[in-house]
C-alpha positions in Angstrom: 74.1 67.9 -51.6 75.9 66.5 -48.3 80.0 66.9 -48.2 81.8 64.5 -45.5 84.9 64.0 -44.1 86.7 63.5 -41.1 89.7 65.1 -39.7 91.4 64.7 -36.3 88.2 62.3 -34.7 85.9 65.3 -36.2 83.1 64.6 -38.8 82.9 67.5 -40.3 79.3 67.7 -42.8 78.9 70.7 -45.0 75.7 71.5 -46.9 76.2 72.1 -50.3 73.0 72.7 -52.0 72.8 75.8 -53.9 72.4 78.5 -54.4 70.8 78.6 -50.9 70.9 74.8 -49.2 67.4 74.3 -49.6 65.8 72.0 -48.0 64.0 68.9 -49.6 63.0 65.3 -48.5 66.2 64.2 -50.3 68.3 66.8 -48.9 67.1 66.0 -45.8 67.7 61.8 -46.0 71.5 62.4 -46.9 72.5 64.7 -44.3 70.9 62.1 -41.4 72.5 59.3 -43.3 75.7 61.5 -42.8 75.1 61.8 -39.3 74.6 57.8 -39.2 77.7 57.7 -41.2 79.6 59.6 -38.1 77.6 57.9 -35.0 78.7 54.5 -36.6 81.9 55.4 -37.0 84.0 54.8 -33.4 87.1 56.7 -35.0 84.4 59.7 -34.8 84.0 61.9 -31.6 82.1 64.8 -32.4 80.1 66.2 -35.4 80.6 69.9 -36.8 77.7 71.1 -39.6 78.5 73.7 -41.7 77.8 75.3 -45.2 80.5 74.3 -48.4 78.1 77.5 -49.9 79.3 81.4 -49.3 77.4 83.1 -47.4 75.0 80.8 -46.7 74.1 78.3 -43.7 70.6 77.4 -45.1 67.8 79.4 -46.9 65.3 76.7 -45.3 62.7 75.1 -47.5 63.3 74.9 -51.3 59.9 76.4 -52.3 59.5 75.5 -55.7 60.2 71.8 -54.7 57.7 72.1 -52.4 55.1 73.6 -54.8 55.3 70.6 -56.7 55.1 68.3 -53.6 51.3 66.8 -52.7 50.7 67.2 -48.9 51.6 63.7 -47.8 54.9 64.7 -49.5 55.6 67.4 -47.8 54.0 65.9 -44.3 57.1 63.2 -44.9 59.9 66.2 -45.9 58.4 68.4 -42.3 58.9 64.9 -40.6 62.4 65.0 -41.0 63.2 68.3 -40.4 61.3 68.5 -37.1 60.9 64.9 -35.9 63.5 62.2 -37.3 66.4 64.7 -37.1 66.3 66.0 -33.9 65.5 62.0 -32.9 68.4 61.3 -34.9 70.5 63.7 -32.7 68.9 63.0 -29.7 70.5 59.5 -29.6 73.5 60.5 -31.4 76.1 59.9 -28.4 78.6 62.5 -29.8 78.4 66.3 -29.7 77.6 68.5 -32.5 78.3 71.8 -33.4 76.7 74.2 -36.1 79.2 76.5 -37.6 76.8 79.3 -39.2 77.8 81.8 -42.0 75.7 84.1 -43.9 72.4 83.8 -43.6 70.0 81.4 -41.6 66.8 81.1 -41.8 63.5 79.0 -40.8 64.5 75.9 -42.0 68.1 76.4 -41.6 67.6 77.0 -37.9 65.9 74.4 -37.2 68.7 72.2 -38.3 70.9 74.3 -36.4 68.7 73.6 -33.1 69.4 70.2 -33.3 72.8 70.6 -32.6 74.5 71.0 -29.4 76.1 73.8 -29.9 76.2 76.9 -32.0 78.9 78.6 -33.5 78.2 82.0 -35.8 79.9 84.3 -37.6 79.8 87.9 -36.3 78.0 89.4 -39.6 75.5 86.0 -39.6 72.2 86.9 -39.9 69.1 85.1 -38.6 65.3 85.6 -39.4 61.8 83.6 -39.3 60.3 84.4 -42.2 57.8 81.8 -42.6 54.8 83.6 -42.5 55.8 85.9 -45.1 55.7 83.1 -47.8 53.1 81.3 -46.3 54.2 79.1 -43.6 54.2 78.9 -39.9 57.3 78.4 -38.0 55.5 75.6 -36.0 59.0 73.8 -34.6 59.9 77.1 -33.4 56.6 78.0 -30.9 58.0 75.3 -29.0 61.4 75.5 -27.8 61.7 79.2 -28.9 59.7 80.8 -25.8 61.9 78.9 -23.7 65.0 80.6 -24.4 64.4 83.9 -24.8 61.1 84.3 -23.2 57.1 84.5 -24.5 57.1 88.4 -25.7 60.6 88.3 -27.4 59.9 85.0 -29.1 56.7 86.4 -30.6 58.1 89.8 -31.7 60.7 87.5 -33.7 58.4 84.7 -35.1 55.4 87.2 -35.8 57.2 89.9 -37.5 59.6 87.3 -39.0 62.8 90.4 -39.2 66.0 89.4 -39.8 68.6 89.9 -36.7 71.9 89.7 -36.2 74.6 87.8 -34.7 75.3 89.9 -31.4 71.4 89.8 -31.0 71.7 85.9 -31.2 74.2 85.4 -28.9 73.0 88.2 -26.1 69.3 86.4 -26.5 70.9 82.7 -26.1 70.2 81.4 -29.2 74.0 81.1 -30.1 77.1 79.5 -28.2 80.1 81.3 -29.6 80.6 84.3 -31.9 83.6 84.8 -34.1 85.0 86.3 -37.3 83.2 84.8 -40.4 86.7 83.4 -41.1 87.6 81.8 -37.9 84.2 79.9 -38.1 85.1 76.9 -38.8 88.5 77.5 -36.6 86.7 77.9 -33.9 84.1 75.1 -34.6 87.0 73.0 -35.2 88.7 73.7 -32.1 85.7 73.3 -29.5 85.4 70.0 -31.4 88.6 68.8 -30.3 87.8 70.1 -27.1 84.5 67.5 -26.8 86.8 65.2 -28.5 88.9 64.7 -26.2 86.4 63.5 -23.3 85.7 60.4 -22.5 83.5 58.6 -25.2 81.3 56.8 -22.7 80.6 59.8 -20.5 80.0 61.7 -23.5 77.2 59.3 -24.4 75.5 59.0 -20.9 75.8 62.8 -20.0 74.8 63.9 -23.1 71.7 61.5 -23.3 71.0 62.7 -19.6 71.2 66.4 -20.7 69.0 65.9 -23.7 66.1 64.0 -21.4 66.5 66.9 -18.7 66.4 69.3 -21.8 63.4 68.4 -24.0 60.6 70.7 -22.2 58.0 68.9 -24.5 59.7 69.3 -27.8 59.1 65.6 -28.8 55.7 66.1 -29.0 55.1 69.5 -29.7 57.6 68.2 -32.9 54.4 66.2 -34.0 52.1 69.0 -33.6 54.1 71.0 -35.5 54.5 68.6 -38.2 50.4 68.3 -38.8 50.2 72.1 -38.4 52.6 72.7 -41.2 50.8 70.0 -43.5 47.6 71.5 -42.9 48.6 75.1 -43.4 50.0 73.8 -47.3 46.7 73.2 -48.1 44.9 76.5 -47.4 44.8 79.0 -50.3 47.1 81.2 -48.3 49.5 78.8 -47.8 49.3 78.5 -51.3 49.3 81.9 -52.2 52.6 82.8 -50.7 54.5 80.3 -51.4 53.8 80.6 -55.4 54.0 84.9 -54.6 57.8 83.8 -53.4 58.5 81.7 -56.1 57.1 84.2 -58.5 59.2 87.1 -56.5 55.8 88.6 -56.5 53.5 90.5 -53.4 50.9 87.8 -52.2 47.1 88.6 -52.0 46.2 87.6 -48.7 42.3 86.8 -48.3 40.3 89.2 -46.1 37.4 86.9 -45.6 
């Protein structure tokens, strides 16, 4: 599921779940313990996640896992996504870098968010799609808004359309654009960049920029957490979720 190696004081971790990188409890646990793996590692001075998967950062959640899952399951799998990870990166004291290709969505960005910085490939694509399968993108009502502003943020999560790169970038949401085949060039060599900085003023300025930073995403992290649970239980949650698996239209209730 998690591929690792290191290269030139770079971790690089590449998802490699397909077809889409799903995301699962499991999935989850190995790609923090591969971030563990790099923080505990003083030969390591900055992180780069990407995709071993064409065309593909991450799909987000794997749905027919989570069909299966009973809602304390899936309350534990939306922990680490929203809450352990970014806690996890948080306190990492080395920078990380998400080198996007293909498609992202829900889930997948918010493992991108976690990182420090973004990298994407011109033709990525991005999209919050959550409500069309029966979710909320709960994590996402919270930092969202503050980068690209209330009405914009909305449009995006409520319609839940797919938009590109360029739109990305001009809106903040990305770092760096460049050829899908210079991704991981370019991820690479902003990575050696970072690298090269002093590991102890690394650590304090980048634990200084993350308190500075959080605008309340610690706890609206928990919030979104329960709101996530607690949508899996309603009918509609359950509805669209089996209509996706099913590659069918969902019946919405009226009442």
């Amino acid at each position: 599921m998690i591929e690792y190696d290191v290269k030139d004081s770079v971790a690089e971790i590449r998802l490699n779940n397909p077809p889409i990188n799903g995301i699962t409890g499991d999935f989850m646990e190995r790609l923090m313990d591969a971030l563990r793996r790099a923080d505990a590692d003083p030969e390591v001075r900055a992180v780069i996640i990407g995709s071993a998967i064409a065309r593909r950062f991450c799909g987000g959640l794997d749905i027919p896992e989570f069909l299966r899952n009973t809602p304390e399951q899936v309350h534990a799998a939306i922990s680490k996504l929203y809450v352990e990870l970014h806690e996890l990166q948080a306190n990492l004291g080395k920078p990380t870098i998400a080198a996007i290709t293909g498609a992202v969505r829900g889930g997948g960005i918010s493992i991108a968010i976690t990182c420090d910085m973004i990298v994407a490939a011109e033709d990525a694509t991005f999209g919050y799609p959550e409500m069309e399968v029966g979710l909320l993108p709960a994590i996402h009502y919270t930092h969202l808004p503050r980068i690209v502003g209330r009405y914009r943020a909305f449009d995006l999560l409520f319609t839940g359309r797919t938009f590109d790169a360029r739109e990305a970038m001009a809106l903040g949401l990305v770092s760096r654009l460049a050829p899908e085949a210079q991704v991981q060039d370019e991820a690479r060599a902003l990575a050696r960049v970072l690298a090269a900085k002093s590991p102890t003023l690394m650590r304090m300025g980048k634990r200084a920029f993350t308190r500075a930073t959080d605008n309340g995403y610690r706890q609206g992290a928990s919030t979104a957490v329960d709101l996530i649970t607690a949508v899996f239980a309603t009918r509609d949650g359950q509805e669209g979720l089996a209509a996706f698996a099913e590659k069918r239209k969902p019946s919405w209730r009226t009442d």
